[in-house]
NUDOLUM-686042 format. One record per residue (C-alpha): residue number from 0; chain; x, y, z. Coordinates in steps of 0.05 Angstrom, whole numbers, plus 5000, padded with zeros to 4 digits. Layout:
    i  ch     u     v     w
  NUM   A     X     Y     Z
...
//
This chain:
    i  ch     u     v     w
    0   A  7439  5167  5580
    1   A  7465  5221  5624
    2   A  7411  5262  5655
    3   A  7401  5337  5629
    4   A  7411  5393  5674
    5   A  7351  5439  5688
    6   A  7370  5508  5670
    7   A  7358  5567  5718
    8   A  7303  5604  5724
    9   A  7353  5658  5706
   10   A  7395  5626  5646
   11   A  7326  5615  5615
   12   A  7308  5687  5618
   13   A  7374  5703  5588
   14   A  7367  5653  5533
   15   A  7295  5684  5515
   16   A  7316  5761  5513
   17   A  7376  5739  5457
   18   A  7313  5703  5420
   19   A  7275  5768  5432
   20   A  7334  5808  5406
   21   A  7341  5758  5348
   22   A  7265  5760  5330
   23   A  7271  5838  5336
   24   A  7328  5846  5286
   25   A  7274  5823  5238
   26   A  7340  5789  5190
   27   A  7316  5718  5201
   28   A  7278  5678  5147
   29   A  7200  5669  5166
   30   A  7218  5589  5182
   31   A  7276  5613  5225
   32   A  7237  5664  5255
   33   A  7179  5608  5271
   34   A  7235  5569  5300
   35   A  7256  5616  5352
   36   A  7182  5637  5369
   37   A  7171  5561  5379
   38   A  7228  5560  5433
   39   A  7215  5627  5465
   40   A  7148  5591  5472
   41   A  7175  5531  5509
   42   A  7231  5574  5552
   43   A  7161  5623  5575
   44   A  7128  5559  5597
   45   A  7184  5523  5623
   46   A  7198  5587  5667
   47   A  7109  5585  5688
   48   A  7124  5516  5708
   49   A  7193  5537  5754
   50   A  7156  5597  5792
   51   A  7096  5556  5794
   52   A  7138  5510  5836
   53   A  7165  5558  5872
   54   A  7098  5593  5891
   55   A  7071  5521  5916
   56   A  7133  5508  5957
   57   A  7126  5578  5994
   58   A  7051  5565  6004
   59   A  7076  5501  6039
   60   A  7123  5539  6081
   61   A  7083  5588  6096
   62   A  7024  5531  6127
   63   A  7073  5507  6168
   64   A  7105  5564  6199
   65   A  7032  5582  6213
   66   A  7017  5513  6246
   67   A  7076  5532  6298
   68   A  7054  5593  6309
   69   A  7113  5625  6271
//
C-alpha cells in the first residue's frame, strides 16, 4: 500500500474555500451539502493539527536558541 501524501497547509486551504464556495451556491442537495460540511470539518482540523505542529516546533527552536544565548 503506497503511503498517502500529506497535503499542504496551503492546498488544504484551497480545497476548503471551493467547499465554502460550493456550500455558498446553496444548489447542493441537504445530504450533499452535509457531505461537504463533514470534509470542510476534517480539512479545518487537519490544518489545527499542521500549525499546531508548527507552533511546537518554533517553541523548540526558540528554547534552544535561547540556551546559546542566541
Amino acid at each position: 500500500m503506497a503511503a498517502r501524501k500529506d497535503k499542504s497547509i496551503e492546498e488544504t486551504f484551497q480545497e476548503l474555500e471551493q467547499i465554502i464556495k460550493d456550500l455558498e451556491a446553496g444548489e447542493n442537495s441537504l445530504e450533499d451539502s452535509f457531505k461537504k460540511y463533514e470534509a470542510g470539518m476534517k480539512l479545518i482540523k487537519s490544518c489545527n493539527d499542521k500549525i499546531e505542529k508548527v507552533e511546537k516546533q518554533i517553541l523548540v527552536l526558540e528554547e534552544g536558541g535561547e540556551e546559546r544565548g542566541v
